[in-house]
C-alpha positions in Angstrom: 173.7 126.4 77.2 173.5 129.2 74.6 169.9 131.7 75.8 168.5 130.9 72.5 168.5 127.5 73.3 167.4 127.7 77.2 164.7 130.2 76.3 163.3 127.6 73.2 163.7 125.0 75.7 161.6 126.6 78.5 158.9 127.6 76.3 158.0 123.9 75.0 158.0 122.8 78.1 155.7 125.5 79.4 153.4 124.6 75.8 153.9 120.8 77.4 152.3 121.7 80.8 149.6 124.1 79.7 146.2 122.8 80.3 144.2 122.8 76.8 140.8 121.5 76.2 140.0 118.7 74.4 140.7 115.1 74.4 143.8 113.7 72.7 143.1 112.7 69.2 144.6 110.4 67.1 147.7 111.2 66.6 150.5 108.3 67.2 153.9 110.0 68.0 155.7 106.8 68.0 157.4 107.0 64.7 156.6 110.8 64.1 159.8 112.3 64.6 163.3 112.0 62.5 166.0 112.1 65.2 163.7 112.0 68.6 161.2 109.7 70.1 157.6 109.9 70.7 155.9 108.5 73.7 153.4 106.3 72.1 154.5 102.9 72.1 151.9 100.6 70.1 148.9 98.3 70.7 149.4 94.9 72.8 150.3 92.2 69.9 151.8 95.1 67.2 154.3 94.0 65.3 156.8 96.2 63.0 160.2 96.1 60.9 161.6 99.3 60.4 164.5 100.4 58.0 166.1 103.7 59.4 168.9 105.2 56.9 171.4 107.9 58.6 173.4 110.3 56.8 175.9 112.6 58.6 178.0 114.9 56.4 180.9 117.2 56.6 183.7 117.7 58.8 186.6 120.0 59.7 188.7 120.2 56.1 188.8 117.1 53.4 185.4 114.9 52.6 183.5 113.2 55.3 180.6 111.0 54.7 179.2 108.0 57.3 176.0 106.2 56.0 174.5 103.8 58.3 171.2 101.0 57.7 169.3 99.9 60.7 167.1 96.9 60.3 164.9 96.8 63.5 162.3 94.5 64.6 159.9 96.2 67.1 157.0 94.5 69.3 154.5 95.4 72.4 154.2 92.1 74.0 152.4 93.8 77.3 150.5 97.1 77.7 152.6 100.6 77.7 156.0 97.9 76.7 158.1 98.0 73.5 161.0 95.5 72.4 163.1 96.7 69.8 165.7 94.6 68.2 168.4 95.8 66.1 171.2 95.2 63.8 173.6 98.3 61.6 175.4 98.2 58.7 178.0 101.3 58.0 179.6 103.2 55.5 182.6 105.8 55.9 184.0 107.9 53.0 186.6 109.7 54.6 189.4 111.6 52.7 191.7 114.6 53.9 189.9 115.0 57.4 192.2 116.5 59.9 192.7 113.9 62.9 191.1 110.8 60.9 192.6 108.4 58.6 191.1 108.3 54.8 189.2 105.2 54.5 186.8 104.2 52.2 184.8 100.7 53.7 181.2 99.2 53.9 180.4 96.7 56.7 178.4 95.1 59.2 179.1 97.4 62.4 176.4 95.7 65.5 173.7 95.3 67.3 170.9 96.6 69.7 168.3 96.0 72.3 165.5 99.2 72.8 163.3 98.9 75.6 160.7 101.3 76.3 158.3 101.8 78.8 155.4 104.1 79.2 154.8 105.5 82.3 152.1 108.4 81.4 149.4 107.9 78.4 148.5 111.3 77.0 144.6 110.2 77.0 144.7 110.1 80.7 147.5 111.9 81.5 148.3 116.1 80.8 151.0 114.6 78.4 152.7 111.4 77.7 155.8 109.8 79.3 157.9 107.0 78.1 161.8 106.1 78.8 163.7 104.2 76.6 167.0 102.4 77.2 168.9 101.4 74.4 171.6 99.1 74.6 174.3 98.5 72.0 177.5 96.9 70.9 179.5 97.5 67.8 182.6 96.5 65.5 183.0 99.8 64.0 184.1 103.3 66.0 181.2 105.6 64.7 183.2 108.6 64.0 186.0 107.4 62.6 185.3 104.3 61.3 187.8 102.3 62.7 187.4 98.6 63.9 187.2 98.7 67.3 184.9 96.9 70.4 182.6 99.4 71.4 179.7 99.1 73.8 177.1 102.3 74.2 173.6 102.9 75.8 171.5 105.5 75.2 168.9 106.9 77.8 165.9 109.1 76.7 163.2 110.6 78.5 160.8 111.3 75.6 157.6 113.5 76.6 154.9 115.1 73.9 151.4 115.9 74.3 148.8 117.1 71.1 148.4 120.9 72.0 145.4 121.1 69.2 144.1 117.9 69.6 144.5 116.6 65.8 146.3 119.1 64.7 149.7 120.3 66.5 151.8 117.9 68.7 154.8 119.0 70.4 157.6 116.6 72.4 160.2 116.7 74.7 163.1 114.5 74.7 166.3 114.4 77.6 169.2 112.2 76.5 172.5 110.5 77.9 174.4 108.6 75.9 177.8 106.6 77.3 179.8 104.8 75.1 183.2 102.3 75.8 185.7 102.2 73.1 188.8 100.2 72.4 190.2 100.7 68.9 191.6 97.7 67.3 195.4 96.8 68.6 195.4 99.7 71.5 195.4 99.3 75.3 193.2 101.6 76.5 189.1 102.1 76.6 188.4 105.5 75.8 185.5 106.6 77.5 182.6 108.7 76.6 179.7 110.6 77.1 176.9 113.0 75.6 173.9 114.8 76.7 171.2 116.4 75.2 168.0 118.1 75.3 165.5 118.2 72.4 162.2 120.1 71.4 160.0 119.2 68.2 156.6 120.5 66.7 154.6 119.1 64.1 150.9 120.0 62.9 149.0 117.8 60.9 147.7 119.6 57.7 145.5 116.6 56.2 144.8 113.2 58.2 148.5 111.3 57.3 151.0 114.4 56.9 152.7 115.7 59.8 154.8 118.6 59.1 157.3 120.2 61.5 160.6 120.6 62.6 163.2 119.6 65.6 166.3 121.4 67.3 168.6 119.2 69.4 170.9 121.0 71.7 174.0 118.4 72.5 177.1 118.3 74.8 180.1 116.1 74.4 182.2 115.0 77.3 185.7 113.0 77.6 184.4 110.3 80.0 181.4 109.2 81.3 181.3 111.3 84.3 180.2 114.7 82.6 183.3 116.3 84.1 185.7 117.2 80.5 184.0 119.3 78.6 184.6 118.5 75.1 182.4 120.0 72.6 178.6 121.3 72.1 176.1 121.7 68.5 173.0 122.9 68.1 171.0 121.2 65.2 168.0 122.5 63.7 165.8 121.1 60.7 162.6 119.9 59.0 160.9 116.8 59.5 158.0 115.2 57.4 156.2 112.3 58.8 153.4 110.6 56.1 151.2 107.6 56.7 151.3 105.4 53.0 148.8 103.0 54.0 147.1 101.5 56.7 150.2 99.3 57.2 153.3 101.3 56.4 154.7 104.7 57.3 157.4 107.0 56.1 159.4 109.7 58.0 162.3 112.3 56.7 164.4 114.5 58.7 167.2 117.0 58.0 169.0 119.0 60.3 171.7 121.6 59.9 174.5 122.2 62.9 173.7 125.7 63.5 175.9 126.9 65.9 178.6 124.5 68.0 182.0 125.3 69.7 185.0 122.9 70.5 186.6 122.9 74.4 189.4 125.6 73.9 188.9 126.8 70.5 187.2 129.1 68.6 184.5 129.7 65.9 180.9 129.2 65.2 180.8 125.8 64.3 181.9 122.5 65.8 183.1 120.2 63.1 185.6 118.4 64.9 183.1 116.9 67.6 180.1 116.7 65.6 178.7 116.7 61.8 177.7 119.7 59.6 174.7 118.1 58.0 172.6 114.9 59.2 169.5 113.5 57.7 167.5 110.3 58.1 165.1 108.3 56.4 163.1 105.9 57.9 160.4 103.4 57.0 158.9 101.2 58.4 155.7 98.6 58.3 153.9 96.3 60.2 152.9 92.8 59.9 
């Protein structure tokens, strides 16, 4: 991991566990952040759709553009619980990208199940605590765009806690995400993995707007295992969080890959493993 990265790391954590006076305030972190998790997870009987929008843009040489729509239902049927159900749709404009096929196609790409489950609540607690598994199956190979059976999870360890109470609001998230692929017409699953560590900060300027930013440092792997090093990025952006009503709720992120390297190659960048530029939109309502 680059020092830049360990050291930004080490210091939210250390902001994490400092004791600070003052009770939490309300702040709910559940839908705060673009690309991480909070640890809130709603009142007993809360009910919410959510659409999510997800650019990612750029590649190595030729045009690359994936959009994907996420239309998830999300309820707390028991204290410190959340249900999350899921479906995607995808888009891939692809021309002139070195290793993929050009392809230009819109379709339904899967589903998923999101549990999450609180173990720490930051107004008893030094900070807050929630894992979430996510469980998912797709149509669609997310990179490329192929058709293709593919079944993922994704694990994350999400941890924040309000440093001002009110005001400033920092989180923690650890991530491992495996995925099982088998393109369309081949014989073999390909099998994959990333990790990930990211750190976001937010302050709340007027009751409503959060305004703030995330990094996300992640590692690719060929298998699930964690032993072929494949490729890493380092993304860092804004993020802009603003309550419209009492009912619904809009969040923007942005994030740029600032620094990345491929398994036996050189350069700044990785544009082969990951994306230049990601962005998501989400908004979402309850009911």
């Amino acid at each position: 991991m680059p020092p830049r990265v360990s050291g930004l790391l080490a210091a939210m954590a250390m902001l994490l566990a400092t004791p600070l006076c003052g009770r939490a305030a309300e702040i709910d972190t559940e839908h705060l952040f673009g690309f991480m998790l909070g640890s809130d997870v709603g009142r007993v009987g809360e009910r919410e759709i959510q659409f999510q929008t997800t650019g990612r843009l750029s590649r190595a040489g030729g045009n690359y553009r994936a959009l994907s729509q996420d239309i998830e239902l999300e309820f707390t049927p028991a204290p410190d619980f959340r249900v999350e159900l899921g479906t995607r749709f995808a888009a891939y404009a692809i021309r002139g990208v070195p290793g993929l096929d050009d392809r230009r196609q819109l379709g339904w790409q899967g589903v998923s199940v999101d549990l999450r489950y609180r173990f720490l609540d930051r107004d008893s607690a030094p900070f807050g605590l929630t894992l979430a598994v996510e469980g998912n199956t797709s149509r669609i190979e997310e990179g490329a765009g192929m058709p293709a059976r593919s079944t993922g999870a994704e694990i994350v360890l999400a941890l924040d806690r309000e440093l001002v109470p009110g005001y400033l609001v920092a989180a923690l998230n650890l991530l491992y995400q495996p995925e099982w692929t088998r393109l369309t017409g081949a014989m073999v699953t390909e099998r994959e993995a990333t990790v990930g560590v990211a750190a976001a900060l937010l302050a709340q300027p007027r009751p409503g707007l959060l305004l703030g930013g995330e990094a996300r440092y992640l590692r690719s792997y060929d298998g699930i295992g964690l032993r072929e090093f494949s490729g890493d990025a380092l993304f860092i952006g804004p993020t802009a969080y603003l309550q419209l009503s009492e009912r619904a709720r809009l969040t923007a992120a942005w994030s740029i890959q600032a620094w990345g390297h491929r398994a036996g190659a050189g350069g700044a960048l990785n544009l082969v493993g990951f994306e230049r530029h990601q962005a998501r939109l989400i908004y979402g309502i309850n009911f």
